[in-house]
TORKOL-4160 file (C-alpha; in steps of 0.2 Angstrom, whole numbers, padded with zeros to 4 digits, m for minus):
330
<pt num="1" X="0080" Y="0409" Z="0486"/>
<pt num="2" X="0086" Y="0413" Z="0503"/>
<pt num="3" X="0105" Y="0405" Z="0507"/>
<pt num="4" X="0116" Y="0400" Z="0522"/>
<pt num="5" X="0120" Y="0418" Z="0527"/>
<pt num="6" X="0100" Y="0425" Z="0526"/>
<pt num="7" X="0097" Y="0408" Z="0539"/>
<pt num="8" X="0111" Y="0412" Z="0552"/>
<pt num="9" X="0107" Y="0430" Z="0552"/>
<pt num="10" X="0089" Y="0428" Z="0554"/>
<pt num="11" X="0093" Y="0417" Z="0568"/>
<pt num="12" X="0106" Y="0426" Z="0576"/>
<pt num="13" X="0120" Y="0414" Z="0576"/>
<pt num="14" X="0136" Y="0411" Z="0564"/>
<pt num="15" X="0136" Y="0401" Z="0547"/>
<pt num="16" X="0148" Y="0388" Z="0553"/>
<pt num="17" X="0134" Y="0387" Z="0568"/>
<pt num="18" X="0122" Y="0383" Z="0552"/>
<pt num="19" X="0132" Y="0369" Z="0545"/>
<pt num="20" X="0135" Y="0362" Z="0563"/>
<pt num="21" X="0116" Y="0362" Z="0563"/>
<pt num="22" X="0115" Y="0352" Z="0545"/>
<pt num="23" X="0129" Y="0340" Z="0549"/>
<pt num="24" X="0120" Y="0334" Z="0566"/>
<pt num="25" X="0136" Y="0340" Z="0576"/>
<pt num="26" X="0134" Y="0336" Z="0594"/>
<pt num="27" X="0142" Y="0352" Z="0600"/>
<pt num="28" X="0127" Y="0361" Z="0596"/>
<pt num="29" X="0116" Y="0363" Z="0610"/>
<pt num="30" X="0098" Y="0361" Z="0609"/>
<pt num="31" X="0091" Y="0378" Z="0610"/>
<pt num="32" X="0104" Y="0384" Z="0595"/>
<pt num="33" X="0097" Y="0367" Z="0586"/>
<pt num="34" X="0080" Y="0372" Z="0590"/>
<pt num="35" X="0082" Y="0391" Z="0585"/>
<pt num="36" X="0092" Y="0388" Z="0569"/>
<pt num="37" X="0079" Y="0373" Z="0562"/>
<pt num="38" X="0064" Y="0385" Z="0564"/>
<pt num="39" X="0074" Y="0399" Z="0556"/>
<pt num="40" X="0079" Y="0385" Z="0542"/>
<pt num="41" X="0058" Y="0383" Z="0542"/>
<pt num="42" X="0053" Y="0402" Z="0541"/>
<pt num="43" X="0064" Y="0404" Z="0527"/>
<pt num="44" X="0061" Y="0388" Z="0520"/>
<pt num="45" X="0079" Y="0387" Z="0515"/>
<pt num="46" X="0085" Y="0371" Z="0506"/>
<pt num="47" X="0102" Y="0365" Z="0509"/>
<pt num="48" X="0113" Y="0361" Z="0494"/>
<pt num="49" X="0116" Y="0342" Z="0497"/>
<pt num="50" X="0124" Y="0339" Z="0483"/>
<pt num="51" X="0139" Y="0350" Z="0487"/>
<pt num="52" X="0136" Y="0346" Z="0505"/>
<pt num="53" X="0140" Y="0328" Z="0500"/>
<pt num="54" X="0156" Y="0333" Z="0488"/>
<pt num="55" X="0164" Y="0340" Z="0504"/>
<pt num="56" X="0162" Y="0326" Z="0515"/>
<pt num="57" X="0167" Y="0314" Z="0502"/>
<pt num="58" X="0150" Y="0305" Z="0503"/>
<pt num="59" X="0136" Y="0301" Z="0487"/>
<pt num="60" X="0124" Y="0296" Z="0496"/>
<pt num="61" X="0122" Y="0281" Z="0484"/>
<pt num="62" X="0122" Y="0265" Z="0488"/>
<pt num="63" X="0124" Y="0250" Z="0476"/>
<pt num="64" X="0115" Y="0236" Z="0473"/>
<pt num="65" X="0122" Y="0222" Z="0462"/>
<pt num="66" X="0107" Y="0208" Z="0457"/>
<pt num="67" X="0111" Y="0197" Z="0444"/>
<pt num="68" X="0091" Y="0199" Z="0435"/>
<pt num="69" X="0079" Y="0206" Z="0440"/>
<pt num="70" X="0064" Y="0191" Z="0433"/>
<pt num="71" X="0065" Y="0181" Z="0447"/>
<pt num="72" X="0053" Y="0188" Z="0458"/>
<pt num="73" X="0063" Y="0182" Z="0475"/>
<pt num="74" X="0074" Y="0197" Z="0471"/>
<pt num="75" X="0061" Y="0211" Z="0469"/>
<pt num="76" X="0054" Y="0207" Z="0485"/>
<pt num="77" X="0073" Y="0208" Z="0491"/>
<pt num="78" X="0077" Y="0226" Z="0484"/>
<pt num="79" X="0062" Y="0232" Z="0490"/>
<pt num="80" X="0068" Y="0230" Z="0507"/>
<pt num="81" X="0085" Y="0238" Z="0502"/>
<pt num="82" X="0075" Y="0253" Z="0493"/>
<pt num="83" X="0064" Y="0258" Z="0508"/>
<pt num="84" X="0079" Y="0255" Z="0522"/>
<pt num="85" X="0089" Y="0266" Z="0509"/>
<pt num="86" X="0077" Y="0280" Z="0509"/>
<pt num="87" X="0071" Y="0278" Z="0526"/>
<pt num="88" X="0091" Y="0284" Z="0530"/>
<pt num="89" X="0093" Y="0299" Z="0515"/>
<pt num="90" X="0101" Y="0287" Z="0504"/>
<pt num="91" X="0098" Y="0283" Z="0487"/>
<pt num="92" X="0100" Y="0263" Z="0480"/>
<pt num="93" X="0107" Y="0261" Z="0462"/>
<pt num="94" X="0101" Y="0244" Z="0457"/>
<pt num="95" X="0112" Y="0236" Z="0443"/>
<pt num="96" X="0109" Y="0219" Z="0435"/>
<pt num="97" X="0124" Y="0208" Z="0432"/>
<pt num="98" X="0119" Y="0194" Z="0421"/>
<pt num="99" X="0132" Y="0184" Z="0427"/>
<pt num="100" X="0145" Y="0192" Z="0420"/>
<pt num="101" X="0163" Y="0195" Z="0431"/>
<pt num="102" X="0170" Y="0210" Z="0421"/>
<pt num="103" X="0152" Y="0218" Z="0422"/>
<pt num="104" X="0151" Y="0214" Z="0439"/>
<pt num="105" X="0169" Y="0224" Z="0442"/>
<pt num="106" X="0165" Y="0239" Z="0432"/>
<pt num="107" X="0148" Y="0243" Z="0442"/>
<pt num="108" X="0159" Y="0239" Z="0457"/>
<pt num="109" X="0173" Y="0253" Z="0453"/>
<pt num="110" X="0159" Y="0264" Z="0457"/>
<pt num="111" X="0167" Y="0264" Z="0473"/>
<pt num="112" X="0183" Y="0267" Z="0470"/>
<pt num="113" X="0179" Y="0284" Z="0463"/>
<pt num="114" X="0170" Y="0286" Z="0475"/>
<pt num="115" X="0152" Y="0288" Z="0466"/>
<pt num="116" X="0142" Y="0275" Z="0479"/>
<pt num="117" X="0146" Y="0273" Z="0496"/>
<pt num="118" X="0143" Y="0256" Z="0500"/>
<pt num="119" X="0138" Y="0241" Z="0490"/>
<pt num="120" X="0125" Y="0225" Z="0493"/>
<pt num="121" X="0127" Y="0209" Z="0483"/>
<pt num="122" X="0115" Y="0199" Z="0480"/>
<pt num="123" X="0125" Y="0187" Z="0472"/>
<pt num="124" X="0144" Y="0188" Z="0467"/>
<pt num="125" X="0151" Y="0181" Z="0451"/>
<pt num="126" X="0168" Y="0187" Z="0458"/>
<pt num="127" X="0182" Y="0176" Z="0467"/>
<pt num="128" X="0183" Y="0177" Z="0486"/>
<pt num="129" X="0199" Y="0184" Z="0485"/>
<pt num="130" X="0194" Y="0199" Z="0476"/>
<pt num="131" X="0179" Y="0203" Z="0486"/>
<pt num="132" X="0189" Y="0203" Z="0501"/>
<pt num="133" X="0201" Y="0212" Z="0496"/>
<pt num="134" X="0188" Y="0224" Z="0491"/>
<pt num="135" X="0178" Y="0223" Z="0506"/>
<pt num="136" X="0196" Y="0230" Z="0516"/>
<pt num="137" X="0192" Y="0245" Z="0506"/>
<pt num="138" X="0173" Y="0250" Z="0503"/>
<pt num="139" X="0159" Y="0243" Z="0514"/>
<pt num="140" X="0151" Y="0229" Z="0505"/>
<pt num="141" X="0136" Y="0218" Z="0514"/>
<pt num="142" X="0133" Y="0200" Z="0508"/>
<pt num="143" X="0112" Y="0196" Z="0504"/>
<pt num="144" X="0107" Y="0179" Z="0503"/>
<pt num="145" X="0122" Y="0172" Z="0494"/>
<pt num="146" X="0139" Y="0173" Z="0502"/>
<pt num="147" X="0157" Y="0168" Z="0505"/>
<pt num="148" X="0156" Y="0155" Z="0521"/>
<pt num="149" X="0173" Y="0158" Z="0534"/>
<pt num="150" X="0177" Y="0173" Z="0523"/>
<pt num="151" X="0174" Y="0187" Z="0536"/>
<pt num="152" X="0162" Y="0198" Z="0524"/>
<pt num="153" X="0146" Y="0205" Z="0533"/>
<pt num="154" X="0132" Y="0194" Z="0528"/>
<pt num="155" X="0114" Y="0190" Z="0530"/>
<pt num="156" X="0105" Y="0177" Z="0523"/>
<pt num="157" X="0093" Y="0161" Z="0531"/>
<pt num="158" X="0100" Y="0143" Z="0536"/>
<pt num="159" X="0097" Y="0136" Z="0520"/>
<pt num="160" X="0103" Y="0119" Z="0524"/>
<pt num="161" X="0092" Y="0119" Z="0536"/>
<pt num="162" X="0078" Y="0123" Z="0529"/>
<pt num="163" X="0079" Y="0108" Z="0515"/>
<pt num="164" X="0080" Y="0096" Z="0529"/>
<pt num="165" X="0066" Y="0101" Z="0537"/>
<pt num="166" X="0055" Y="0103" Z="0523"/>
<pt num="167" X="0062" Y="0085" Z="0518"/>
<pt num="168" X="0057" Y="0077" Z="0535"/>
<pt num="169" X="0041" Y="0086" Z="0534"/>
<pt num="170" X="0039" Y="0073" Z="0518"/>
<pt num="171" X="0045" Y="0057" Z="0527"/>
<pt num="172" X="0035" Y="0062" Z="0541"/>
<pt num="173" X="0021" Y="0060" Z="0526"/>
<pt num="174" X="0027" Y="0043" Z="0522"/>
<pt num="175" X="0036" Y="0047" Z="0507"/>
<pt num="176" X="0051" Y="0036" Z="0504"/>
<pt num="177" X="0054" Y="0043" Z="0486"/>
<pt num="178" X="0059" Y="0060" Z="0486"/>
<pt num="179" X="0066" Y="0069" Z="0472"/>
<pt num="180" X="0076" Y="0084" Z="0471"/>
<pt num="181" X="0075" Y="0097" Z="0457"/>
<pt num="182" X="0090" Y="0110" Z="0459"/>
<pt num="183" X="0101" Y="0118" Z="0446"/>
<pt num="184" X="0120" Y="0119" Z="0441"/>
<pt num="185" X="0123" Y="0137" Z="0447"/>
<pt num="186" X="0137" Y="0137" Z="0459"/>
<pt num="187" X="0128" Y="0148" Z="0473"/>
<pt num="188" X="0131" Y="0145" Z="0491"/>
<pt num="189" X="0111" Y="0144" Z="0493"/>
<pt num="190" X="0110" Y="0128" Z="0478"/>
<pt num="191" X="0123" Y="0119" Z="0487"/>
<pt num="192" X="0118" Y="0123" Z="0506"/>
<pt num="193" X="0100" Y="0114" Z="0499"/>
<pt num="194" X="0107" Y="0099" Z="0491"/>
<pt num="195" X="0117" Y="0094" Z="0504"/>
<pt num="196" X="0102" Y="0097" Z="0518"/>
<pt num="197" X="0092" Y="0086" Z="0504"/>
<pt num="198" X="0105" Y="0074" Z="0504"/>
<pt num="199" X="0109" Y="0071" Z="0525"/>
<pt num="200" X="0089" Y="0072" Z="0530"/>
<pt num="201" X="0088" Y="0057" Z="0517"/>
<pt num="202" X="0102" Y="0048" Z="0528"/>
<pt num="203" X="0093" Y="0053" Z="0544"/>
<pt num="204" X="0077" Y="0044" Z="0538"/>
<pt num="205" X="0086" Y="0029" Z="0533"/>
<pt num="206" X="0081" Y="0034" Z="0514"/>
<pt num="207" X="0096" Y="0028" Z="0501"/>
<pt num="208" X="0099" Y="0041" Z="0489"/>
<pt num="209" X="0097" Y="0039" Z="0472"/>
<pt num="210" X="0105" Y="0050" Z="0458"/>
<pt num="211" X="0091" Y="0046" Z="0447"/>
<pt num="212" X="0080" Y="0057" Z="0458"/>
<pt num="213" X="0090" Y="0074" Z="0457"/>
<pt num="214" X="0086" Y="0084" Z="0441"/>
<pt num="215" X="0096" Y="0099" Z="0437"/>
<pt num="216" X="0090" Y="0113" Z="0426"/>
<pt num="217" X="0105" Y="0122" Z="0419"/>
<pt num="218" X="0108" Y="0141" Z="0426"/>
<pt num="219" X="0095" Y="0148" Z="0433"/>
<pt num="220" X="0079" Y="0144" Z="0441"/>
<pt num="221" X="0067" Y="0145" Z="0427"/>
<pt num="222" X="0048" Y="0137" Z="0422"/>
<pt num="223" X="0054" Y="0128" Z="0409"/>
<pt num="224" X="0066" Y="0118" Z="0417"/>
<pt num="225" X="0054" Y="0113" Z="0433"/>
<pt num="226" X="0043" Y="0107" Z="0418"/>
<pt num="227" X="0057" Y="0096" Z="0411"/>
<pt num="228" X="0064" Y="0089" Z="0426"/>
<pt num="229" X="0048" Y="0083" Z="0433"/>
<pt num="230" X="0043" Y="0074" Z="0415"/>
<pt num="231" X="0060" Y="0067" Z="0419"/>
<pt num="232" X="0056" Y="0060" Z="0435"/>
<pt num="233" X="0039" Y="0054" Z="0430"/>
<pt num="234" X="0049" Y="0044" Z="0416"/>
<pt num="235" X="0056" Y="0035" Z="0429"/>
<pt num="236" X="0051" Y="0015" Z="0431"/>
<pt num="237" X="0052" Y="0020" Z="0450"/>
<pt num="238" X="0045" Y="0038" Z="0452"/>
<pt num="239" X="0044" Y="0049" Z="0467"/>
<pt num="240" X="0032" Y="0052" Z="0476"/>
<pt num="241" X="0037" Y="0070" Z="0483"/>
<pt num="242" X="0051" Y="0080" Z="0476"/>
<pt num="243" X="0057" Y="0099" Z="0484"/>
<pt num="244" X="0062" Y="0111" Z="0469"/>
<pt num="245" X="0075" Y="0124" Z="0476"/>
<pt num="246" X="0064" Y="0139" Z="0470"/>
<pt num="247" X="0045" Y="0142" Z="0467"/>
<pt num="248" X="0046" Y="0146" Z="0450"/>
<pt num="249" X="0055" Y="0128" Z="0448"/>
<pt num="250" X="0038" Y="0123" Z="0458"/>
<pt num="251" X="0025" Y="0130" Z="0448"/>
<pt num="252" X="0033" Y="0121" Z="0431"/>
<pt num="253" X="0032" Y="0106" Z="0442"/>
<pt num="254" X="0015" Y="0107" Z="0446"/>
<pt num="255" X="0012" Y="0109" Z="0427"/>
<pt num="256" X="0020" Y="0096" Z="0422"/>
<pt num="257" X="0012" Y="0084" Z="0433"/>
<pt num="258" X="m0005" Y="0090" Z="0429"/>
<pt num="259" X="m0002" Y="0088" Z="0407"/>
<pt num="260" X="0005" Y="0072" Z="0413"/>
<pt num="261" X="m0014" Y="0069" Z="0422"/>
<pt num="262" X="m0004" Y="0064" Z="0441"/>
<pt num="263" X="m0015" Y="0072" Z="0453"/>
<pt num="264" X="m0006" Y="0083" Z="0464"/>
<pt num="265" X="m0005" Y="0077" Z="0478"/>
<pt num="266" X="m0010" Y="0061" Z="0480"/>
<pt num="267" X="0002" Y="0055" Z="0466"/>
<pt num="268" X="0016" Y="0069" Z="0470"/>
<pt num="269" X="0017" Y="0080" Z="0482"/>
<pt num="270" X="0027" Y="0096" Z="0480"/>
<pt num="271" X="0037" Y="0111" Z="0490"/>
<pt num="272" X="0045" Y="0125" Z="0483"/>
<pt num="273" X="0056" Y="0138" Z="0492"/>
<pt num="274" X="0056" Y="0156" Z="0492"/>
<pt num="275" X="0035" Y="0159" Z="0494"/>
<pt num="276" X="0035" Y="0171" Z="0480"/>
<pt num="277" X="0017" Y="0179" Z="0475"/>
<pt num="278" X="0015" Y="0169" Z="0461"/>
<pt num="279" X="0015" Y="0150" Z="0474"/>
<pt num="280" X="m0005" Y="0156" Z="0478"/>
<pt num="281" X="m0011" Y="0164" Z="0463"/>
<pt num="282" X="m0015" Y="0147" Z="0453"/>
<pt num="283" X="m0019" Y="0131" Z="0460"/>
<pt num="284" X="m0013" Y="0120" Z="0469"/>
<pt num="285" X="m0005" Y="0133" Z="0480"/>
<pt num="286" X="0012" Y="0127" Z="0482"/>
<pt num="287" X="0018" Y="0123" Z="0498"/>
<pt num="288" X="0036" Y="0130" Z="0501"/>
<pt num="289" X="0050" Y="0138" Z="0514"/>
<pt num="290" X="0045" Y="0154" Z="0518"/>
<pt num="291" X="0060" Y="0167" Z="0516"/>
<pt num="292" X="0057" Y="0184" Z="0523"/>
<pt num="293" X="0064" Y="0193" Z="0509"/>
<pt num="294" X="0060" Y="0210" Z="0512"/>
<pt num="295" X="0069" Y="0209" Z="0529"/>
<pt num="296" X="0083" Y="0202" Z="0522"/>
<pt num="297" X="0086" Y="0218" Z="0511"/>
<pt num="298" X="0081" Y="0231" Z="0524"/>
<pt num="299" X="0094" Y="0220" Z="0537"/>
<pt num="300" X="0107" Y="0221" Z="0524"/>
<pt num="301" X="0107" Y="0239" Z="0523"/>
<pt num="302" X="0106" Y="0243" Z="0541"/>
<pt num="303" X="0121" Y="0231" Z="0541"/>
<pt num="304" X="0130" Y="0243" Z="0527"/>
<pt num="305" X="0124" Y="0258" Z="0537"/>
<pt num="306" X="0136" Y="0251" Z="0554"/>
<pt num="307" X="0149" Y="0249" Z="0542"/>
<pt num="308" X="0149" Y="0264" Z="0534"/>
<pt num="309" X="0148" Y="0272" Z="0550"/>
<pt num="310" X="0161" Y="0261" Z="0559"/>
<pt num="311" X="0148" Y="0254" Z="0572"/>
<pt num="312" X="0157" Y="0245" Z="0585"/>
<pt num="313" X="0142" Y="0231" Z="0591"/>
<pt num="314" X="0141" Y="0225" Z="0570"/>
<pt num="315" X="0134" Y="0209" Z="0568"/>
<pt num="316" X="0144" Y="0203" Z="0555"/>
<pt num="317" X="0132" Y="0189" Z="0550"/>
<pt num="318" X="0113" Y="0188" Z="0551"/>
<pt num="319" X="0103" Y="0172" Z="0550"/>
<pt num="320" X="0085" Y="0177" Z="0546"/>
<pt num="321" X="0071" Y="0164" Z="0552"/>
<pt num="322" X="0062" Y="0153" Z="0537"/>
<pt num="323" X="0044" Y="0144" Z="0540"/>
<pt num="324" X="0037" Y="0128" Z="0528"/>
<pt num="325" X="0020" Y="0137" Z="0523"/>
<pt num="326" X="0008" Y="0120" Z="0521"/>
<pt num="327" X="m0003" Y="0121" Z="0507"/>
<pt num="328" X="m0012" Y="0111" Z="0493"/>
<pt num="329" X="0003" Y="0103" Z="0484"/>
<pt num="330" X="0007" Y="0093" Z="0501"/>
């Protein structure tokens, strides 16, 4: 196996010239680049970047933190975060929270010694304080959930705004009864949808009615769009259009509607969010906010690559654009 020394010999120049070479240092002029490289390829000599990486204090890793992995918004997510990764000679460690702070803070010391460069959360279970006082120390990007006003680097879409135009989108159906099926999570995205839900009713002149919001615990899950919608359609007034704040909460909805033998929709009309694989694969296909979540994690880590590498022009908060994707179940 040939090493550093055959490769600067064979190409006439110093080792350190070598290691310049490796380590893209400017100072190198383009006809000693040009002649090392094709000595490197001659040889086919493989740098050790392992050790390469213990000297410059680098891993190479990156971490992701996700709090599962069954929701399929967030596959499509890391996806994008795995192939930026690559794409830049990094490797992503993906680590599931469950919701759980202390688990959350050990994947997190990962940093601190140094065993990951940076970090993308895809949702913090942490105090603001903390992940400031964190983000002073490590580069750590925000992904679809973050901390408003708190100066971390963030990407995400206009959440709020998207619940009110998919609500108008409803009025301007001729709905007047519009229900909301959300959860009790306390993510930033939950709330930003509530309250777009909430102020697009007012636009319209609509009165709001508590009876028409359904929560579903923790979590956006089948089962719980399937029990909030048989509670709605208990209702002595029921709606005629509700949004669910995720597809998945959609597809239990649609269920729910058809064993209850309301035709969707005529009797209800429904939007999910998110357009996850699964809104087309039965029918109705479920009319819902389009998020480009592949772009959100390949953004987020271009965003952690400046900050690792002290850009300058860092955008330090990146609203994606959504897009209400009309199908059958409006």
């Amino acid at each position: 196996m040939p090493t550093i020394t055959d490769v600067a010999r064979e190409a006439k120049v110093s080792v350190a010239t070598i290691s310049r070479v490796l380590n893209k240092n400017p100072r190198v002029t383009p006809q000693t680049q040009k002649r090392v490289l094709e000595a490197i390829e001659r040889l086919h000599y493989e740098p050790n970047v392992l050790a390469r990486n213990f000297r410059r204090s680098e891993s190479r890793v990156i971490l992701v933190l996700c709090p599962n992995f069954t929701n399929p918004y967030y596959a499509n997510v890391v996806t994008g975060i795995a192939d930026a990764a690559r794409h830049h000679g990094y490797s992503a460690m993906f680590c599931t929270t469950q919701g759980d702070r202390l688990r959350e803070k050990d994947f997190l010391d990962m940093l601190k010694g140094k065993r990951a460069d940076g970090a993308i959360l895809l949702a913090t279970e942490n105090t603001e304080k903390y992940m400031v006082h964190l983000a002073e120390q490590h580069p750590i990007v925000q992904c679809s959930e973050y901390f408003p006003d708190a100066g971390l680097c963030h990407v995400s879409i206009d959440n709020y705004k998207a619940a009110r135009h998919s609500v108008r989108y409803l009025t301007g159906l001729g709905h007047k009864r519009i229900g909301l099926i959300t959860s009790n999570d306390a993510y930033l995205s939950t709330n930003r949808r509530y309250q777009g839900y909430r102020d697009e009713l007012e636009r319209a002149g609509l009165p709001f009615d508590p009876e028409l919001v359904q929560y579903t615990g923790e979590g956006y899950h089948f089962s719980g769009g399937l029990k909030a919608v048989n509670n709605l359609l208990a209702l002595s007034s029921r709606p005629t259009a509700v949004l669910c704040v995720s597809d998945i909460l959609a597809l239990g909805a649609v269920r729910a509607a058809e064993d209850s033998g309301v035709r969707i929709p005529d009797e209800l009309a429904i939007i999910g969010f998110d357009d996850v694989e699964y809104a087309t694969m039965f029918k109705p296909h479920i009319t819902t906010v389009r998020i480009p979540c592949y772009n959100l994690g390949a953004t987020s880590m271009e965003l952690l690559l400046n900050l690792m590498n002290g850009t300058k022009a860092l955008r330090r908060e990146v609203f994606l654009d959504f897009e209400l994707v009309v199908r059958d179940s409006t």
